[in-house]
N, CA and C atoms as a LAMMPS dump frame, in Angstrom:
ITEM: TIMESTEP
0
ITEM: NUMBER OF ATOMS
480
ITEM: BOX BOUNDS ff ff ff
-5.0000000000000000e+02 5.0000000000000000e+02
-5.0000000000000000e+02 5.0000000000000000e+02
-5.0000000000000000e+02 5.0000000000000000e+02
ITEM: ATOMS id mol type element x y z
1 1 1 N -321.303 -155.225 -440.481
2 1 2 C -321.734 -156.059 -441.589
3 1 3 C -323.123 -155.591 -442.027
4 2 1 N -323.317 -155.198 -443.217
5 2 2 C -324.459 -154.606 -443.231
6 2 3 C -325.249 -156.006 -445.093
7 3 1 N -326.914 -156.594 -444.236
8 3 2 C -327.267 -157.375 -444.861
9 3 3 C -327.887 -157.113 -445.818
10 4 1 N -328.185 -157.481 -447.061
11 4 2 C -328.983 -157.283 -447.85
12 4 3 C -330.391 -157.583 -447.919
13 5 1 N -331.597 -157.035 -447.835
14 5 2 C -332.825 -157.535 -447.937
15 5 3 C -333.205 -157.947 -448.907
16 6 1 N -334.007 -159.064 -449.305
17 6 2 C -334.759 -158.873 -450.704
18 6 3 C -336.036 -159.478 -450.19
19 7 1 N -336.48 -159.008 -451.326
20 7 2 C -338.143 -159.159 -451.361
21 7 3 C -338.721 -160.549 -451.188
22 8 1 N -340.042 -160.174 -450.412
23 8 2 C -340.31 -161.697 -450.2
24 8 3 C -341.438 -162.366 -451.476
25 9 1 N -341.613 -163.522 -451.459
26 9 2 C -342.103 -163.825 -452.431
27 9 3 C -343.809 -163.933 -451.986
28 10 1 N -343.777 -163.977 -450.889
29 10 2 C -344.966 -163.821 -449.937
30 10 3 C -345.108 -163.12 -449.166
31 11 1 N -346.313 -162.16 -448.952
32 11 2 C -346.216 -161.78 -447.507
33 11 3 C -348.14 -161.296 -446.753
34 12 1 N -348.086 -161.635 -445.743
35 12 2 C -349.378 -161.667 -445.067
36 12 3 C -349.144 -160.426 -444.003
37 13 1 N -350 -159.789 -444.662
38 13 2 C -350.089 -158.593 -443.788
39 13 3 C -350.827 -158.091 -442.85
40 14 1 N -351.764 -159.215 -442.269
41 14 2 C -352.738 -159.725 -440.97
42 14 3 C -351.879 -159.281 -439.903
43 15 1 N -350.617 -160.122 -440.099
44 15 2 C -349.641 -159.99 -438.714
45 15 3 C -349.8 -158.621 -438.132
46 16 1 N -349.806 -157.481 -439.263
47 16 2 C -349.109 -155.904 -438.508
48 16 3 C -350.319 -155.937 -437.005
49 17 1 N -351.095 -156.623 -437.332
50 17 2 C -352.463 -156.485 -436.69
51 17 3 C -351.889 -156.95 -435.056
52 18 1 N -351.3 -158.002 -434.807
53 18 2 C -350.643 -158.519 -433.976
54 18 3 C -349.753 -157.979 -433.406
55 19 1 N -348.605 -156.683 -434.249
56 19 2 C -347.989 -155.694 -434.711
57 19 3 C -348.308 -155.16 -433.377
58 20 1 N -349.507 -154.265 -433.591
59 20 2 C -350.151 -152.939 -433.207
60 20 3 C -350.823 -153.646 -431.748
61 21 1 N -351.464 -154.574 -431.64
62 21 2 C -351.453 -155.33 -430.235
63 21 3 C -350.486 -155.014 -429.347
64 22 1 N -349.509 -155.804 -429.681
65 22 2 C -348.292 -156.08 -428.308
66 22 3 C -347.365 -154.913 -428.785
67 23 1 N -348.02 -154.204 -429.151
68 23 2 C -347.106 -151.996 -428.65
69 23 3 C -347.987 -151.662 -427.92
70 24 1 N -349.413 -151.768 -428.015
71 24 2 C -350.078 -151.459 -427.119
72 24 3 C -350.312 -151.698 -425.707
73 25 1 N -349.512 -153.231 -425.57
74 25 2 C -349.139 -154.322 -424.445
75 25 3 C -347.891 -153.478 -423.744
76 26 1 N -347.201 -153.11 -424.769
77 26 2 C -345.752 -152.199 -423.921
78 26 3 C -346.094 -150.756 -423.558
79 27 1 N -347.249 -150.261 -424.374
80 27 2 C -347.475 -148.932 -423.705
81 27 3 C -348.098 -149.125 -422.334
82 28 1 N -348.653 -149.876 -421.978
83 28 2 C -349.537 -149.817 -421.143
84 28 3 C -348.931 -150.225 -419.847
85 29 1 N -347.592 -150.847 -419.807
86 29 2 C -346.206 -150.35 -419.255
87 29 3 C -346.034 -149.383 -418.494
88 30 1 N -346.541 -148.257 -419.437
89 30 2 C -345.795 -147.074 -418.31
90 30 3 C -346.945 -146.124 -417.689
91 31 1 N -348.111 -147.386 -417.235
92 31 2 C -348.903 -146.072 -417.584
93 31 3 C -349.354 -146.121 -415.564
94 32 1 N -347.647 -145.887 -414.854
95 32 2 C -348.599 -145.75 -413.944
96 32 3 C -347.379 -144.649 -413.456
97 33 1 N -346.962 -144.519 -412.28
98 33 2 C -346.48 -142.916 -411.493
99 33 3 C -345.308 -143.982 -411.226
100 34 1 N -344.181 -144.622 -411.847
101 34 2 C -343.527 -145.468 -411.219
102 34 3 C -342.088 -144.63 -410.579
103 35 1 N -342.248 -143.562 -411.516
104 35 2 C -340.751 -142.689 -410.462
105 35 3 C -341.387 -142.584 -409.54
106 36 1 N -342.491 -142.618 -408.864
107 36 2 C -342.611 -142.354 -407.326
108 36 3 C -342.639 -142.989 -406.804
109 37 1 N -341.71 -144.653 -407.093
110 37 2 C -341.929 -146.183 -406.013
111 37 3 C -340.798 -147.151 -406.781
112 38 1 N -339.265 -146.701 -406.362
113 38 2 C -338.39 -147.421 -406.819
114 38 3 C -338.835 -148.732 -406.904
115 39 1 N -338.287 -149.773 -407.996
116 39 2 C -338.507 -151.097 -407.795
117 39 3 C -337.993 -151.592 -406.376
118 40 1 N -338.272 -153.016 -406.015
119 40 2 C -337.793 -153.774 -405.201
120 40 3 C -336.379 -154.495 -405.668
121 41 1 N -335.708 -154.479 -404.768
122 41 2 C -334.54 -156.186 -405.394
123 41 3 C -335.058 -157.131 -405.986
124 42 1 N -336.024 -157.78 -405.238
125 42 2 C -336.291 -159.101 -406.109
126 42 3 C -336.858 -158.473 -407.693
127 43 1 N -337.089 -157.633 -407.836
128 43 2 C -338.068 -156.667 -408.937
129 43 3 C -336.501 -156.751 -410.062
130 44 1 N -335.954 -156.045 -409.788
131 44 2 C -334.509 -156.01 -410.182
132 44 3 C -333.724 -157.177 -410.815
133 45 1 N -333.741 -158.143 -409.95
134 45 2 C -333.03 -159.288 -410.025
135 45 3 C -333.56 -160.194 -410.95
136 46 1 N -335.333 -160.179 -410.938
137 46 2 C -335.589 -160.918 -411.862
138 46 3 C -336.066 -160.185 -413.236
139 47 1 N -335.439 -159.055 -413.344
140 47 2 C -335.954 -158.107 -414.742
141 47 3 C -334.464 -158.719 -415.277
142 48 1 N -333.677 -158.373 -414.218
143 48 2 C -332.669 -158.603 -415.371
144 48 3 C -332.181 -160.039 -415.693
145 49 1 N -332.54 -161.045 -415.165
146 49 2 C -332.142 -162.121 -415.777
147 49 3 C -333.341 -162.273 -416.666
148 50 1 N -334.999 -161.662 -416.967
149 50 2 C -335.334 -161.598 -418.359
150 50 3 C -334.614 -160.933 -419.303
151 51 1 N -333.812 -159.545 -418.956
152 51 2 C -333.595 -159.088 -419.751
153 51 3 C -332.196 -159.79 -420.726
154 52 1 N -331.43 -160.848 -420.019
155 52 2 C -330.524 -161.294 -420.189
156 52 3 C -330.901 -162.531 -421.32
157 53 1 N -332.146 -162.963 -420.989
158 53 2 C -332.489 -164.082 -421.373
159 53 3 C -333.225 -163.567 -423.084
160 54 1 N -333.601 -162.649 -422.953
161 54 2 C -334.615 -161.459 -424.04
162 54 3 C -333.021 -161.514 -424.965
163 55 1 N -331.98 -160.842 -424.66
164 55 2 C -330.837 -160.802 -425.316
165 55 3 C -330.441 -161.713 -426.006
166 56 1 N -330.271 -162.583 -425.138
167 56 2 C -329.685 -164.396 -425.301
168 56 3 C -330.917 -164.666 -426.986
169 57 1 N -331.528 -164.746 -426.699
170 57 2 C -332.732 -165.329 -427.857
171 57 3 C -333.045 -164.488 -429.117
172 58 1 N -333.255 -163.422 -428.754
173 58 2 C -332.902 -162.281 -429.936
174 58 3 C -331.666 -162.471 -431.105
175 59 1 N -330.515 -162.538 -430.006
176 59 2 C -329.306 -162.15 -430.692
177 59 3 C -329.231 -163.817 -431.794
178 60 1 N -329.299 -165.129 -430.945
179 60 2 C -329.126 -166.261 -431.419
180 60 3 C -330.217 -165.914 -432.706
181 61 1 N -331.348 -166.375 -432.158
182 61 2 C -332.601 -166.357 -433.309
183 61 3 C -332.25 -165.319 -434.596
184 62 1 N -331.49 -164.464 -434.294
185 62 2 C -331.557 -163.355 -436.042
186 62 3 C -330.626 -163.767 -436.544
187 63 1 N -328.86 -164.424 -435.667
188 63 2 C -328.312 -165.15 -436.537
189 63 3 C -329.116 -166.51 -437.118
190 64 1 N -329.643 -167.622 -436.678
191 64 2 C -330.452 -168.348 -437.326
192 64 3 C -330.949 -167.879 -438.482
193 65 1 N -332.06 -166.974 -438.455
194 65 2 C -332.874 -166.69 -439.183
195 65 3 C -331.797 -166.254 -440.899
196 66 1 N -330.753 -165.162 -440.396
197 66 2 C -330.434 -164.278 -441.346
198 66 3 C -330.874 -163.636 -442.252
199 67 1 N -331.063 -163.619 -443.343
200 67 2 C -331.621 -163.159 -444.212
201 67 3 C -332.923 -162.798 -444.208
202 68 1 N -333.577 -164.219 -443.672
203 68 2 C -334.812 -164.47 -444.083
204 68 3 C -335.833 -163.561 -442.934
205 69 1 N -335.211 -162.797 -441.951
206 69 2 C -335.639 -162.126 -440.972
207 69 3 C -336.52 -160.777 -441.72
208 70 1 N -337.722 -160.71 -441.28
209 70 2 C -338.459 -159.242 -441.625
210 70 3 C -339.294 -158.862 -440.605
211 71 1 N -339.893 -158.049 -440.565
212 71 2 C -340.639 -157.022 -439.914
213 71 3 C -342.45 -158.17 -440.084
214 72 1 N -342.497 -157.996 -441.41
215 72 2 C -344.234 -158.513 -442.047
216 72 3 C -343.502 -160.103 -442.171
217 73 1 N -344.895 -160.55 -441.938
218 73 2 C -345.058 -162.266 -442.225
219 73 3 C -344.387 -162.385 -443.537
220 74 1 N -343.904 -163.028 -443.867
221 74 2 C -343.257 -163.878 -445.011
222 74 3 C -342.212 -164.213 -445.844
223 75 1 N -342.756 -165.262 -447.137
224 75 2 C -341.63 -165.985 -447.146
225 75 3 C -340.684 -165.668 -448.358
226 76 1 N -339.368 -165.729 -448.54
227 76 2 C -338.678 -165.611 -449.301
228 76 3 C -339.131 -167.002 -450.395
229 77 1 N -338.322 -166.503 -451.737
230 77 2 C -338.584 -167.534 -452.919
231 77 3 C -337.873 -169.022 -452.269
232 78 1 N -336.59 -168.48 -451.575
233 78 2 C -335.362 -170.252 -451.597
234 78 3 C -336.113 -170.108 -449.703
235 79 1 N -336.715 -169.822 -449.238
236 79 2 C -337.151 -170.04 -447.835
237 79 3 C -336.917 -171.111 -447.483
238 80 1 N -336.065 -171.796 -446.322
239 80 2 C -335.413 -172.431 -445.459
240 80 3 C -336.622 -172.805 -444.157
241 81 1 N -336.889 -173.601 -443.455
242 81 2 C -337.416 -174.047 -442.272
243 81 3 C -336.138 -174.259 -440.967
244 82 1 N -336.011 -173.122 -440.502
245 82 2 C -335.498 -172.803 -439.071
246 82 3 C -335.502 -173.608 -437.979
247 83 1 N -334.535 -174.923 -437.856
248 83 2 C -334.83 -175.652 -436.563
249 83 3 C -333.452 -176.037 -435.293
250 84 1 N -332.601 -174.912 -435.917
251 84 2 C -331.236 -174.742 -435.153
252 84 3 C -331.265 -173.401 -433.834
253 85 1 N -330.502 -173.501 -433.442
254 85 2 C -330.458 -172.418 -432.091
255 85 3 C -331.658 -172.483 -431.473
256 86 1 N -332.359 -171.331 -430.805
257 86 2 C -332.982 -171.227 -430.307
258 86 3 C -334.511 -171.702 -430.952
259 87 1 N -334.492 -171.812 -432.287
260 87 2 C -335.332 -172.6 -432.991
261 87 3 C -335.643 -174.135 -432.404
262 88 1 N -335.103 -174.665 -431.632
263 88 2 C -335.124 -175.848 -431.416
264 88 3 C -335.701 -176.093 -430.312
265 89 1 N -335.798 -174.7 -429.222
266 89 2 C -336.374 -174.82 -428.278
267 89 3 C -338.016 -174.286 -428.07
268 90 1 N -338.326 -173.107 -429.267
269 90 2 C -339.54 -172.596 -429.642
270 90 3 C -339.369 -171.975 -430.998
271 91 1 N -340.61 -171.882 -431.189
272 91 2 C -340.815 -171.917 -433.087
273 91 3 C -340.574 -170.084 -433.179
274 92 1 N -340.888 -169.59 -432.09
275 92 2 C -340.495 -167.745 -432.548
276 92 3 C -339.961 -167.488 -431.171
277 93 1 N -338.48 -167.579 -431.437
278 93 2 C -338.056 -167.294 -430.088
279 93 3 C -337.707 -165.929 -429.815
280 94 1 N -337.918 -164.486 -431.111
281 94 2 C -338.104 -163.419 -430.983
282 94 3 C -339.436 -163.172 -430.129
283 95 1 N -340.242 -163.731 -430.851
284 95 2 C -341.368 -162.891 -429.806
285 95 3 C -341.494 -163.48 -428.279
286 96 1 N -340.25 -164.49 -428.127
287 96 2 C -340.345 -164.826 -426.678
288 96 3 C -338.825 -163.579 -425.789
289 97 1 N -338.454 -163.936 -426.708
290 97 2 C -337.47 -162.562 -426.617
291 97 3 C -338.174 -160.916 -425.815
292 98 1 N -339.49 -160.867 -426.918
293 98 2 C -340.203 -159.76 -426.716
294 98 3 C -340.714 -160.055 -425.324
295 99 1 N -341.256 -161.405 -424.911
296 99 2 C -342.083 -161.316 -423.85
297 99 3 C -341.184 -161.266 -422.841
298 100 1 N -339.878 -161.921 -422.933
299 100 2 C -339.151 -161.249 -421.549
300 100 3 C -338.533 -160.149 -421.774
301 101 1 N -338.517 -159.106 -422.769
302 101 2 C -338.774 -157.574 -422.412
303 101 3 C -339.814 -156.834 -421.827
304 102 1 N -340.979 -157.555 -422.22
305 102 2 C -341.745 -156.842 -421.387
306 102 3 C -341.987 -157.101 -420.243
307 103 1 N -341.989 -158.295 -419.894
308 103 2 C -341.564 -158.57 -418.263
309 103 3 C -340.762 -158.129 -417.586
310 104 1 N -339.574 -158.139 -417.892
311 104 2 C -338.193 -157.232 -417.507
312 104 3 C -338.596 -155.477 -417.585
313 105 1 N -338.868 -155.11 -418.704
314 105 2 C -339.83 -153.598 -418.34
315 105 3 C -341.281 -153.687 -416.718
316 106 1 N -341.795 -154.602 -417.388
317 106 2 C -342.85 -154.378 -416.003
318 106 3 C -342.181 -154.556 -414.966
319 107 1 N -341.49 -155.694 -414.415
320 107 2 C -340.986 -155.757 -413.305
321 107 3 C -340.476 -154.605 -412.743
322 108 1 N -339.525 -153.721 -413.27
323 108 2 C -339.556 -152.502 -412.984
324 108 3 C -340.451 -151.351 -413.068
325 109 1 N -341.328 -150.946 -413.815
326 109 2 C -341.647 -149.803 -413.565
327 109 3 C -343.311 -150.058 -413.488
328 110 1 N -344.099 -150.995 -413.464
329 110 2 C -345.317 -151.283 -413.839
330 110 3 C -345.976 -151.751 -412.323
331 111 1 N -347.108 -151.754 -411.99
332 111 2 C -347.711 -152.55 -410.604
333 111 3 C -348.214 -153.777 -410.965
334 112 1 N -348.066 -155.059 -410.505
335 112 2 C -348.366 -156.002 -410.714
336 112 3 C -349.952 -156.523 -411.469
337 113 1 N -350.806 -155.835 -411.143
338 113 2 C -352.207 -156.135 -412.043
339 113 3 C -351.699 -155.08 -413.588
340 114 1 N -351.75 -154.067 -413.073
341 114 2 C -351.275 -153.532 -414.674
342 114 3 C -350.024 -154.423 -415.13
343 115 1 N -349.714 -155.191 -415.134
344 115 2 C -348.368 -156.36 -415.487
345 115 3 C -349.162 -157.282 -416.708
346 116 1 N -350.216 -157.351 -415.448
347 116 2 C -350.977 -159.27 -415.624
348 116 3 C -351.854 -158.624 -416.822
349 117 1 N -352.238 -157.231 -416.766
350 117 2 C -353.352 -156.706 -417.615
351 117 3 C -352.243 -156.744 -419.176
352 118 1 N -351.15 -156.223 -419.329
353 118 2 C -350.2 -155.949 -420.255
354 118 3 C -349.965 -157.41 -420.918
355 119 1 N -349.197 -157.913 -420.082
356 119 2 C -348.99 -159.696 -420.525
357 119 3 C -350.349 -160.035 -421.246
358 120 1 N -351.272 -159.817 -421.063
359 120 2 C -352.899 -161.052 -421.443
360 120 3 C -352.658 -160.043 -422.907
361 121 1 N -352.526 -158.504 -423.043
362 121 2 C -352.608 -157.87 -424.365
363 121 3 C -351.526 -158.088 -425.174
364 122 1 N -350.628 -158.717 -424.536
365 122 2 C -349.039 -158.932 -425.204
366 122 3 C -349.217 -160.549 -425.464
367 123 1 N -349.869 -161.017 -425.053
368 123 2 C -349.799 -162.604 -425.714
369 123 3 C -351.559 -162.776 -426.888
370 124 1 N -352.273 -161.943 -427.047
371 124 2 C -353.277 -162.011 -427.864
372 124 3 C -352.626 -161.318 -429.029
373 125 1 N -351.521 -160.055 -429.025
374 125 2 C -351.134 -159.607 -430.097
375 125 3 C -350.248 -161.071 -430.44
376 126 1 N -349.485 -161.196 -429.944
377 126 2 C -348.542 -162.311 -430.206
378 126 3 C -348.956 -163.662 -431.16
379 127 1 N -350.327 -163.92 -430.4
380 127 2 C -351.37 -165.054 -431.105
381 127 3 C -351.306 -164.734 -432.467
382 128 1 N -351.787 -163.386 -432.717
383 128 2 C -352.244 -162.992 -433.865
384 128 3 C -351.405 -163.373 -434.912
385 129 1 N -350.177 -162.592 -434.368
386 129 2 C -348.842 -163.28 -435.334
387 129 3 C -348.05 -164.439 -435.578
388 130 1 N -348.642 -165.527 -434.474
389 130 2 C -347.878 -166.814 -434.737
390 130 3 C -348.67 -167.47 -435.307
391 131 1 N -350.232 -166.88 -435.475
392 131 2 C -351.011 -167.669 -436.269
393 131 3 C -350.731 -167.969 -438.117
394 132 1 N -350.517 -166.077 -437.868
395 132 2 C -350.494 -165.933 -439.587
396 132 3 C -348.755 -166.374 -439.786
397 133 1 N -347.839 -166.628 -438.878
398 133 2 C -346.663 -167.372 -439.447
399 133 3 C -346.476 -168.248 -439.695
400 134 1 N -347.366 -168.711 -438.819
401 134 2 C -347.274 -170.982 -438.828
402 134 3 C -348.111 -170.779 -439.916
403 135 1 N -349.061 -169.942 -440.548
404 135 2 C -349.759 -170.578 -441.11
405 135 3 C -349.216 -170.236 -443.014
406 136 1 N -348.595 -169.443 -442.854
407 136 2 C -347.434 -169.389 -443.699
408 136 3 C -346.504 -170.339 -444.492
409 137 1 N -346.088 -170.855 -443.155
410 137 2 C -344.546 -172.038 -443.057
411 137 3 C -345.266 -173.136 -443.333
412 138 1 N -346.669 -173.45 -442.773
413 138 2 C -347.471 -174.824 -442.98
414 138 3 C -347.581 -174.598 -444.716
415 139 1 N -348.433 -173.545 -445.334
416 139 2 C -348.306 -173.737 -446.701
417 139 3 C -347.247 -173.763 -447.929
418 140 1 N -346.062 -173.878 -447.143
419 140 2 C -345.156 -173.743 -447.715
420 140 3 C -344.056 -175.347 -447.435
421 141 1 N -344.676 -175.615 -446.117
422 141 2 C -343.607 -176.916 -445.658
423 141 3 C -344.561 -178.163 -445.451
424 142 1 N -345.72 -177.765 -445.386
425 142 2 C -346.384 -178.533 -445.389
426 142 3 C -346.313 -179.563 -443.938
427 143 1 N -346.481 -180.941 -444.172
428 143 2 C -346.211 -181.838 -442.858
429 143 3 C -345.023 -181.749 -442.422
430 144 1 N -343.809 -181.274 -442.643
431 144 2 C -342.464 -180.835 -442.014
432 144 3 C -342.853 -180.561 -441.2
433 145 1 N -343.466 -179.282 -442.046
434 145 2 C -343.54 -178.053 -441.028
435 145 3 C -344.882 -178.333 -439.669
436 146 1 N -345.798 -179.109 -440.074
437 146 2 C -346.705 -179.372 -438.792
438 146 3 C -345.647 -180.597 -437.641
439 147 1 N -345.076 -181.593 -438.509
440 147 2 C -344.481 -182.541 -437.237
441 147 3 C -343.451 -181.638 -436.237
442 148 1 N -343.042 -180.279 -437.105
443 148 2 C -342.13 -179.228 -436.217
444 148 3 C -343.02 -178.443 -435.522
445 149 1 N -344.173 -177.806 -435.192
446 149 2 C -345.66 -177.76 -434.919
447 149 3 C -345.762 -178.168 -433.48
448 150 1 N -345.876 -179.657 -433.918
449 150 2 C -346.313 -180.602 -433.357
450 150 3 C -344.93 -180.708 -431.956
451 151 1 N -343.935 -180.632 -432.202
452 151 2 C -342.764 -181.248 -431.091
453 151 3 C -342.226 -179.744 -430.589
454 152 1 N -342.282 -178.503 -431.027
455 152 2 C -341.689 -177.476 -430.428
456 152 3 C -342.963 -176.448 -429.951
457 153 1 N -342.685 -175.788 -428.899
458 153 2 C -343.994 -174.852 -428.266
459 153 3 C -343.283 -173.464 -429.832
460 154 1 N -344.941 -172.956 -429.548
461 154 2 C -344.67 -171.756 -430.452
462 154 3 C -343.709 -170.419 -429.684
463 155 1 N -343.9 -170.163 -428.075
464 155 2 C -342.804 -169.138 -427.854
465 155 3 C -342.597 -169.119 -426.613
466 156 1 N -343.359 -169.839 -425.553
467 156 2 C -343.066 -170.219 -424.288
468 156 3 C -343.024 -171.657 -424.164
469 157 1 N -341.418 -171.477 -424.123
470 157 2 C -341.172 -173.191 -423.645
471 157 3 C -341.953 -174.412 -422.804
472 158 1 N -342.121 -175.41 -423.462
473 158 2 C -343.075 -176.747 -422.799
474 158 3 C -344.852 -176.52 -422.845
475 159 1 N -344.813 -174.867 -423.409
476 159 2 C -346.607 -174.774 -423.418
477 159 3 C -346.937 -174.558 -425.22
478 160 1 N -347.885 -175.84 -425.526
479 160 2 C -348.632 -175.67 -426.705
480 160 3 C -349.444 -174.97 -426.678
């Protein structure tokens, strides 16, 4: 099935900034000798139920989204407010998607402080971009969009 894009009627281009953050969060991933120290089982076991969970949220969240899915912040002209699937449980459940890829990557091939160092650069890029989205959807939805704000975490479940 191949979708049609169209142009948005808005778009904030702060985000790429957030962008270029959390790649830098995944490079920093590989930056140690990990073919020379197979993972552990437990290392294993819990990459892949992120990676399962990274799948799970991805795949739901872009059907949600459909159309209205892009790369750069913004909004289409008939723009919709997203509060089905995985929407219901966090406001960008792609970039929570992202964060259990990169967990699921570190767990395997990364040493635990270079992990904790990656994660802190992978959730400041992340900031960057849920700032300039909410702050998007707020000028556009106004108090909807803050009482939805207000009752759903932005990408890790139960944390405002």
């Amino acid at each position: 099935m191949r979708r049609h894009r169209r142009s948005a009627a808005r778009i904030d281009k702060r985000a790429r900034a957030g962008i270029l953050v959390q790649s830098l969060a995944f490079l920093l991933l590989w930056a140690s000798d990990f073919w020379n120290h197979p993972p552990d089982l437990w290392r294993v076991l819990l990459a892949s139920l992120f990676f399962a969970v990274a799948l799970l949220l991805a795949w739901t969240a872009l059907r949600a989204l459909g159309p209205q899915w892009r790369l750069d912040a913004g909004l289409n002209a008939d723009h919709q407010l997203v509060r089905s699937g995985p929407y219901r449980i966090v406001r960008h459940p792609i970039y929570a998607s992202m964060l259990c890829m990169l967990l699921g990557n570190g767990l395997l091939v990364t040493p635990l402080p270079l992990l904790a160092a990656s994660l802190a650069i992978y959730v400041i890029g992340t900031e960057i971009r849920v700032r300039v989205e909410d702050a998007l959807l707020a000028s556009r939805f106004g108090a909807d969009f803050r009482a939805y704000q207000d009752n759903v975490a932005a990408y890790i479940p139960l944390v405002r």
